[in-house]
C-alpha positions as CSV (number, residue, x, y, z in Angstrom):
1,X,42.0,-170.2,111.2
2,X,42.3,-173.9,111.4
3,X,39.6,-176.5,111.5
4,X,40.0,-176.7,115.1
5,X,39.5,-173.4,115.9
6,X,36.8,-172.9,114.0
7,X,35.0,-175.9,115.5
8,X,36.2,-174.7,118.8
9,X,34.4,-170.7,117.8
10,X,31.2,-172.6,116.8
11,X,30.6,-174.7,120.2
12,X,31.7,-171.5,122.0
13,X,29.0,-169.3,120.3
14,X,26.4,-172.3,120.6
15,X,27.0,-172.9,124.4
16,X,26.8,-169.1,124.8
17,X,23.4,-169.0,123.4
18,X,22.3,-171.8,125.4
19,X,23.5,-170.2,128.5
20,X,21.4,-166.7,127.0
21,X,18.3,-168.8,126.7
22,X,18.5,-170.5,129.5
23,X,18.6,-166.8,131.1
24,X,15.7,-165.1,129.3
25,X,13.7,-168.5,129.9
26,X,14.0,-168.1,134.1
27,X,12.5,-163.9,133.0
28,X,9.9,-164.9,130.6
29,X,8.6,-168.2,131.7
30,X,5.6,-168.1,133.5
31,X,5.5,-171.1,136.6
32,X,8.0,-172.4,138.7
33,X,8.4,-176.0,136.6
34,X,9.3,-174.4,133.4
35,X,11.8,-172.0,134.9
36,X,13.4,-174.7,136.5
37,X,13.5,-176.2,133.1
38,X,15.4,-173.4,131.9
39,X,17.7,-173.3,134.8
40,X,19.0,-176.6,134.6
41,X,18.4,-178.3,131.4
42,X,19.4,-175.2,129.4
43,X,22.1,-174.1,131.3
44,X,24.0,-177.5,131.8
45,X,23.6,-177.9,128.1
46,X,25.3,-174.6,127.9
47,X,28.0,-175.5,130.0
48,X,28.7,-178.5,128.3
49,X,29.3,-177.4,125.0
50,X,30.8,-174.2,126.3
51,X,33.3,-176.4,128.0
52,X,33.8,-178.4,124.7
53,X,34.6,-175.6,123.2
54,X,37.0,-174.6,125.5
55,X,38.5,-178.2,125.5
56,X,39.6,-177.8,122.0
57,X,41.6,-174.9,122.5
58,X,43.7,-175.3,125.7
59,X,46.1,-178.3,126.9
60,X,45.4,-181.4,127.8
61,X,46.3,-180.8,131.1
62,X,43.4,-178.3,130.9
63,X,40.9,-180.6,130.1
64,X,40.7,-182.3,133.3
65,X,39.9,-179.5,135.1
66,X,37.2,-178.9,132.4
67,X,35.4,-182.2,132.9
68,X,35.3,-181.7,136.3
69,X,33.6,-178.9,136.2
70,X,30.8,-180.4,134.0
71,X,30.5,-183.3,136.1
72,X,30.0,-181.5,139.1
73,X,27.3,-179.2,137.3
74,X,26.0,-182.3,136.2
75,X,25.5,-183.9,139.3
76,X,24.5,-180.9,141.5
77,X,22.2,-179.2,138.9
78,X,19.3,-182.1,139.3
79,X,19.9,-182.0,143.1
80,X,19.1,-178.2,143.4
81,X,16.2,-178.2,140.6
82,X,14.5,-180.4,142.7
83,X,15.0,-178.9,146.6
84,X,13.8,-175.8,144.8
85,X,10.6,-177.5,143.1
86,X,9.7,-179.3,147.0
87,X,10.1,-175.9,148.6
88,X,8.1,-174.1,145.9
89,X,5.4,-176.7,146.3
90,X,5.3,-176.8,149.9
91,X,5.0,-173.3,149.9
92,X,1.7,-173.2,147.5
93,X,3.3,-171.6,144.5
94,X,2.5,-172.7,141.1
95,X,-1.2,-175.1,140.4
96,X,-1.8,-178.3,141.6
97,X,-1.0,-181.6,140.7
98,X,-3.4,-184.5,139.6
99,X,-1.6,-186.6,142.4
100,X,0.1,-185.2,145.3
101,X,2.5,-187.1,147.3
102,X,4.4,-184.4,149.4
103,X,1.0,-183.1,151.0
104,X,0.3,-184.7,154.7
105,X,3.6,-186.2,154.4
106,X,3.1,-189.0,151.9
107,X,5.4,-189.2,149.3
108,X,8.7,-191.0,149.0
109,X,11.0,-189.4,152.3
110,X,7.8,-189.2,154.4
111,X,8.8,-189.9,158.0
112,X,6.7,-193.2,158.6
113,X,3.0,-193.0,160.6
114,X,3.0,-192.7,164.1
């Protein structure tokens, strides 16, 4: 095995575990917030360094396609954490916040007063 490989067996393995934890965390963990925790942060972590991994073992023309990928986990994961955090809220699951800005329509996006 080459030095390359190797590093390449290493990121694959540790983006593999990420991707496990990031599983067991959205089972085990107990509110919405830290699930979506797991779900995004883990998981793109996961993806990155599987992709890494990955990177070091095929073409260059490979790659590309590769870092697209990860960018468009990148900029999608964020985007669906939080519609999924507002919808929870809205629908009264998980406790409730010191300050609340989405309830009577408050916070940032509220349609103005009438």
């Amino acid at each position: 095995m080459t030095g390359t490989e190797i590093a390449a067996s290493v990121l694959l393995l540790g983006g593999a575990l990420l991707a496990v934890l990031a599983g067991v965390g959205m089972v085990r963990l107990p509110d919405v917030g830290s699930r979506l925790q797991a779900a995004t942060k883990l998981q793109v972590i996961g993806l990155v360094v599987l992709a890494a991994g990955a990177a070091l073992l095929v073409p260059v023309s490979e790659v590309l396609k590769l870092a697209l990928v990860v960018l468009f986990q990148l900029a999608t994961a964020p985007v669906l954490a939080q519609l999924v955090a507002r919808e929870a809220h809205r629908a009264g699951v998980g406790k409730p916040l010191v300050r609340d800005e989405l309830r009577n329509g408050e916070g940032p996006g509220a349609p103005p007063p009438r």
